[in-house]
Backbone as a printed PyTorch tensor [residue, N CA C, xyz], in Angstrom:
tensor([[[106.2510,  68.3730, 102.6640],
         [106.3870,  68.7710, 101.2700],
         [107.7780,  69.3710, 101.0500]],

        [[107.9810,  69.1380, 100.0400],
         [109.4740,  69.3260,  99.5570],
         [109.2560,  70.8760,  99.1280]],

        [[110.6710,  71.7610,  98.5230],
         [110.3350,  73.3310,  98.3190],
         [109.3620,  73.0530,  96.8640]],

        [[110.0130,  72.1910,  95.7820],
         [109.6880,  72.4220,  94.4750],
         [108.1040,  71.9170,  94.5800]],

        [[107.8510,  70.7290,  95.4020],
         [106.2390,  70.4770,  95.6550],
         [105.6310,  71.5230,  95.9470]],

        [[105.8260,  72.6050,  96.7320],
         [105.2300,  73.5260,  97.6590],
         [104.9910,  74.8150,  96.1470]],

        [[106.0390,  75.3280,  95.3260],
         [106.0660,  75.9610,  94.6750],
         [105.3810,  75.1630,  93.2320]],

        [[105.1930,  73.8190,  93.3800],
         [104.2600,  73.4510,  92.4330],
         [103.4300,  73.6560,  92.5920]],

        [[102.3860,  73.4280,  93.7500],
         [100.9400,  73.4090,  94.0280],
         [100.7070,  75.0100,  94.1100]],

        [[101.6290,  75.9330,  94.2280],
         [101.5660,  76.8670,  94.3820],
         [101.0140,  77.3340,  92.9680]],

        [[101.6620,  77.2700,  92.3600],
         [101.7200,  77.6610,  91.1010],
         [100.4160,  77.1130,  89.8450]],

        [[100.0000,  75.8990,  90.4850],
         [ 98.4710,  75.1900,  90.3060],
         [ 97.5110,  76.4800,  90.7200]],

        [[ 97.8190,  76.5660,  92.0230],
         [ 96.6900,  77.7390,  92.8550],
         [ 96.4860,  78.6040,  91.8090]],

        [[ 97.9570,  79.3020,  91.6420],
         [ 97.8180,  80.6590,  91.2320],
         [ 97.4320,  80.6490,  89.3290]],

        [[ 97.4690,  79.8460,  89.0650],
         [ 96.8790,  79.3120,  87.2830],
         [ 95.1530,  79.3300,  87.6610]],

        [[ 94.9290,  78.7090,  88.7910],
         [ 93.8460,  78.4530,  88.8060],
         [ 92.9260,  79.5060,  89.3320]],

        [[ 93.2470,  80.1370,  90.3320],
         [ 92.9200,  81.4400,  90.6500],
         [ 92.8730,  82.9210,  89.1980]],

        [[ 93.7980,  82.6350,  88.9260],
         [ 93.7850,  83.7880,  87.9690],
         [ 92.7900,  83.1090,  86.4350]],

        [[ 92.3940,  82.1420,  86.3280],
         [ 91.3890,  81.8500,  85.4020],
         [ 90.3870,  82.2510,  85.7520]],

        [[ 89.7140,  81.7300,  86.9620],
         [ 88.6790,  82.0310,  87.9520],
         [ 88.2180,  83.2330,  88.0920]],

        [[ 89.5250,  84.1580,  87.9350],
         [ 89.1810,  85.5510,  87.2910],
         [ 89.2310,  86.0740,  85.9880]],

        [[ 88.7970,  84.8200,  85.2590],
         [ 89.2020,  85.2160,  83.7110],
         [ 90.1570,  86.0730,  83.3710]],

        [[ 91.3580,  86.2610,  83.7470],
         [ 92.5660,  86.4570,  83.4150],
         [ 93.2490,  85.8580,  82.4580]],

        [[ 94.2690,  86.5310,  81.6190],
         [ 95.0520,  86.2240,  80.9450],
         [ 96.5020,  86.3800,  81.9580]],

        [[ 97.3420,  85.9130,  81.6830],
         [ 99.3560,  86.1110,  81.8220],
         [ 99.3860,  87.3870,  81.7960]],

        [[ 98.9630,  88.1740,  80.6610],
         [ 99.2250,  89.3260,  80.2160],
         [ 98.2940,  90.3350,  81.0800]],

        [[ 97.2480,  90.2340,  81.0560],
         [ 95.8990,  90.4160,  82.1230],
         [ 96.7290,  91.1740,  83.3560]],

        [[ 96.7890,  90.0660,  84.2590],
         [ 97.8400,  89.7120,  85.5410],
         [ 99.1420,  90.4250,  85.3630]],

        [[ 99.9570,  90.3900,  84.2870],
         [101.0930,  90.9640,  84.2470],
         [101.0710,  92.6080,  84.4490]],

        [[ 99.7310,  93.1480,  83.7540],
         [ 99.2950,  94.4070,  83.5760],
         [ 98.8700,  95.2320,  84.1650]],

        [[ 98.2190,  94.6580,  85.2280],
         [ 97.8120,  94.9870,  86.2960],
         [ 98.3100,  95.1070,  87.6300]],

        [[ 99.5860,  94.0940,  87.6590],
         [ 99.7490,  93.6990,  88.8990],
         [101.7400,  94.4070,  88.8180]],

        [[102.0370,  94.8070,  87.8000],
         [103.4560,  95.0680,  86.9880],
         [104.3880,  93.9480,  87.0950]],

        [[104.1400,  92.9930,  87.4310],
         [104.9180,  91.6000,  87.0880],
         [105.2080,  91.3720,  86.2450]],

        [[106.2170,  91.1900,  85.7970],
         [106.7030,  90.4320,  84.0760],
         [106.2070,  89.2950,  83.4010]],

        [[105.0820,  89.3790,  82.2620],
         [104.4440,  88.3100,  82.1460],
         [105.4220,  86.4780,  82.1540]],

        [[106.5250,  86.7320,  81.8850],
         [107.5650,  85.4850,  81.9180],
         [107.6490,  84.9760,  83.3210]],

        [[107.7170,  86.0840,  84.3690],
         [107.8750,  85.8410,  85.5230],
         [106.4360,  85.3160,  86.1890]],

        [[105.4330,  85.4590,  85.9560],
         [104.0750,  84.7530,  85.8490],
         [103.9640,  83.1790,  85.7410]],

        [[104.4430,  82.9170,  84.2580],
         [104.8470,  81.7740,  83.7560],
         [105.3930,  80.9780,  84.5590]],

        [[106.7900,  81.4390,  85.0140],
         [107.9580,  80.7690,  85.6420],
         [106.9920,  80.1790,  86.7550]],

        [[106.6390,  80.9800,  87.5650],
         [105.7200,  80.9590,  89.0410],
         [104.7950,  79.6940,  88.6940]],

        [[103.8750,  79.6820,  87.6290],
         [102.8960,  78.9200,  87.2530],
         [103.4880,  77.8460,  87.1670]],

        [[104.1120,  77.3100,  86.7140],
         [104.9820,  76.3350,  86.1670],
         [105.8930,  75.9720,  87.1930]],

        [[106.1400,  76.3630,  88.0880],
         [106.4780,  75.9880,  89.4670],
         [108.1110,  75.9340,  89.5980]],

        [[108.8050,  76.8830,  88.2260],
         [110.3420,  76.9340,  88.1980],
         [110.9130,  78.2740,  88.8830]],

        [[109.8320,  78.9730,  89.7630],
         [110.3620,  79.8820,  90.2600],
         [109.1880,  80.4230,  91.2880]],

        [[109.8050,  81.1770,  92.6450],
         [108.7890,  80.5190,  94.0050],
         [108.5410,  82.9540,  94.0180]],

        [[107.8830,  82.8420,  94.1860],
         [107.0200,  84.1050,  94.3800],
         [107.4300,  84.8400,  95.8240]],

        [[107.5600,  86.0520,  95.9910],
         [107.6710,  86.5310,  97.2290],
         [106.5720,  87.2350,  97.5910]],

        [[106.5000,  87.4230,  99.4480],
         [105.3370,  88.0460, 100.2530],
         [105.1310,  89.1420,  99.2900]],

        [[105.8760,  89.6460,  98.4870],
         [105.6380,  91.2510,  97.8000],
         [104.5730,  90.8920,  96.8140]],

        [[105.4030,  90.0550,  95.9900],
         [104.6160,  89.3080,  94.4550],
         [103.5290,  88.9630,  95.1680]],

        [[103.4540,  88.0260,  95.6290],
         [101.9660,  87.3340,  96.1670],
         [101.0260,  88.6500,  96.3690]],

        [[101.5750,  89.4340,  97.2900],
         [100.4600,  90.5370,  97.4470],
         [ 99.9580,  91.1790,  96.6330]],

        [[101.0560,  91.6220,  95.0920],
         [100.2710,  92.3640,  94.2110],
         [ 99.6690,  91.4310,  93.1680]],

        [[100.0250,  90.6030,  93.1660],
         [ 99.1240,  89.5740,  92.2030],
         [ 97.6210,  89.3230,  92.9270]],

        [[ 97.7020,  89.2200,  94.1850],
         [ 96.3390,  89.4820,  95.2920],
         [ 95.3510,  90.7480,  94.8050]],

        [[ 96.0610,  91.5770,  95.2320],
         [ 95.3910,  92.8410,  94.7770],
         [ 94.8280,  93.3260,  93.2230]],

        [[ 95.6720,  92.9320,  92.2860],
         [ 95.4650,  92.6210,  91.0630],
         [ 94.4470,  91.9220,  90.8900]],

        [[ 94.1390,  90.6250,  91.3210],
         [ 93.1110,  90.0350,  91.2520],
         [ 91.6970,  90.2870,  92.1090]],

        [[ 92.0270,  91.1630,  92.7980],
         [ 91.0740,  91.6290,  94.3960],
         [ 90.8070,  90.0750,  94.7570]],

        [[ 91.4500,  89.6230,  95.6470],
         [ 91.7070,  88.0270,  96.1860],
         [ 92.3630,  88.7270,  97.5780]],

        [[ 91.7690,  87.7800,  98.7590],
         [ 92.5450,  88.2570,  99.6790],
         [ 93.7770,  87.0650,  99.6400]],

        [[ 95.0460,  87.3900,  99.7040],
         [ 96.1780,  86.9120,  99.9840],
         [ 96.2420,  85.6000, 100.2450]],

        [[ 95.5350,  85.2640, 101.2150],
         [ 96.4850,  83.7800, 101.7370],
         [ 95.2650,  83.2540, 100.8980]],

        [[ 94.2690,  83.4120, 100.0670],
         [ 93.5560,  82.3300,  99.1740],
         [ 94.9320,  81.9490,  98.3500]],

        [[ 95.5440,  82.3340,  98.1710],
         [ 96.4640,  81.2660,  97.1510],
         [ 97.8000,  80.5280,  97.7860]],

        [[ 97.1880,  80.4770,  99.4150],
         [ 97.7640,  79.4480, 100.0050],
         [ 97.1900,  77.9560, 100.0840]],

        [[ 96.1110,  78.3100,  99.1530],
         [ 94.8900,  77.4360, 100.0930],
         [ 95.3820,  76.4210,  98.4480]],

        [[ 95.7600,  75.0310,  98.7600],
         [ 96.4580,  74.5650,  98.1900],
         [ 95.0510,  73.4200,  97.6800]],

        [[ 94.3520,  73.8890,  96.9440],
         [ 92.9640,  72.7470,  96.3630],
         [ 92.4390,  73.6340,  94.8370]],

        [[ 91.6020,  72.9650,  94.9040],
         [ 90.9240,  73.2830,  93.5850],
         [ 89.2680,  74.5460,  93.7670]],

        [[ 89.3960,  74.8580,  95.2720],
         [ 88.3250,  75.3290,  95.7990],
         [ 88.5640,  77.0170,  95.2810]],

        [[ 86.5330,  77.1610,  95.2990],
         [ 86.8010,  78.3980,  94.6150],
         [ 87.6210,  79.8580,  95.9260]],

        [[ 87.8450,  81.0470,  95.6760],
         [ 88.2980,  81.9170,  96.8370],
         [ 86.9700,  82.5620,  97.8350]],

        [[ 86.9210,  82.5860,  98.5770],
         [ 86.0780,  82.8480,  99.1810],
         [ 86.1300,  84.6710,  99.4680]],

        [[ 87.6060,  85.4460,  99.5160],
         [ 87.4550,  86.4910, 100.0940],
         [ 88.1690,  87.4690,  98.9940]],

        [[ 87.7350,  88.6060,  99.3110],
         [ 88.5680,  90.0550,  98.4770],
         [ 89.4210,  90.2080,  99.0490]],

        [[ 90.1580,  91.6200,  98.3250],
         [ 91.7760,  91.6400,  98.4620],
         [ 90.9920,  92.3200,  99.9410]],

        [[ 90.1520,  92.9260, 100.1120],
         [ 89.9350,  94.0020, 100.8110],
         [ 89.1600,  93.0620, 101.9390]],

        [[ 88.9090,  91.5060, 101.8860],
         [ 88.5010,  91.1060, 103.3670],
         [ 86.6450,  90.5310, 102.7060]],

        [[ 86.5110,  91.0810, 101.9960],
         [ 84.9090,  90.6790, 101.4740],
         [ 84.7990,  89.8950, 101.2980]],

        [[ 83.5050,  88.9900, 101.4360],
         [ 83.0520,  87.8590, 101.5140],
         [ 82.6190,  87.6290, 100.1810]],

        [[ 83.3820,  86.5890,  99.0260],
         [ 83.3990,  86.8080,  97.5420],
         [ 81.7920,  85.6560,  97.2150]],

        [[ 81.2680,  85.0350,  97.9950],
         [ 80.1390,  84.6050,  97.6480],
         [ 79.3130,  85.0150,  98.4230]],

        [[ 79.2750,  87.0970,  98.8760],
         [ 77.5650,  87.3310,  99.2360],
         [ 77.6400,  88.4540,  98.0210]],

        [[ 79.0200,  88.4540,  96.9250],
         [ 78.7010,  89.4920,  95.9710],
         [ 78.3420,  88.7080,  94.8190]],

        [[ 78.2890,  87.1440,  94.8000],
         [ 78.4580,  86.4520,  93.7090],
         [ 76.5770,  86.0610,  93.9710]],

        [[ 76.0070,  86.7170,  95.1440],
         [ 74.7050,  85.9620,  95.1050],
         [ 73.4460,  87.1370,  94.7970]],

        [[ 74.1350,  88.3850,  95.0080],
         [ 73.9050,  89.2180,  94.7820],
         [ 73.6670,  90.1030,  93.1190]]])
C-alpha cells in the first residue's frame, strides 16, 4: 500500500468508527481537543494522524487503539481500557 492508500483506509476506519459511536466531527473534536477541520482532513485521507492523535481520538471514543488499524468495515471489539466491547453490548 502506498502512504495516501494507507491514510485513506485509515480515514474510512476512523469515519466509520466514530459513527459507530454516534459521533459527530464536532462530538470527537470536543472531546478528544482535536480541531474539528483537522478531523475532516484525517477522514478524507488529506492528512495522516499521529501515535498522539490516534490515541486521543481512542480514548475519546473509549476504543482501544489499534481498532482503527483494523482496516475493514468490522465492528470494534475492545475499550480504550482493554474491555471486551461485545460482553457490554450483550449485557
Amino acid at each position: 500500500m502506498t502512504n495516501a492508500e494507507i491514510r485513506a483506509e485509515f480515514g474510512k476506519r476512523l469515519k466509520f468508527l466514530r459513527k459507530f459511536r454516534k459521533m459527530s466531527q464536532w462530538d470527537l473534536s470536543r472531546l478528544s481537543g482535536i480541531d474539528r477541520a483537522y478531523i475532516s482532513e484525517v477522514e478524507n485521507g488529506r492528512s495522516a494522524a499521529t501515535i498522539d492523535l490516534i490515541n486521543r481520538m481512542a480514548r475519546a471514543m473509549d476504543l482501544y487503539p489499534a481498532e482503527f488499524l483494523v482496516f475493514s468495515r468490522e465492528q470494534p471489539v475492545r475499550s480504550y481500557e482493554g474491555k471486551n466491547l461485545s460482553d457490554s453490548a450483550t449485557k
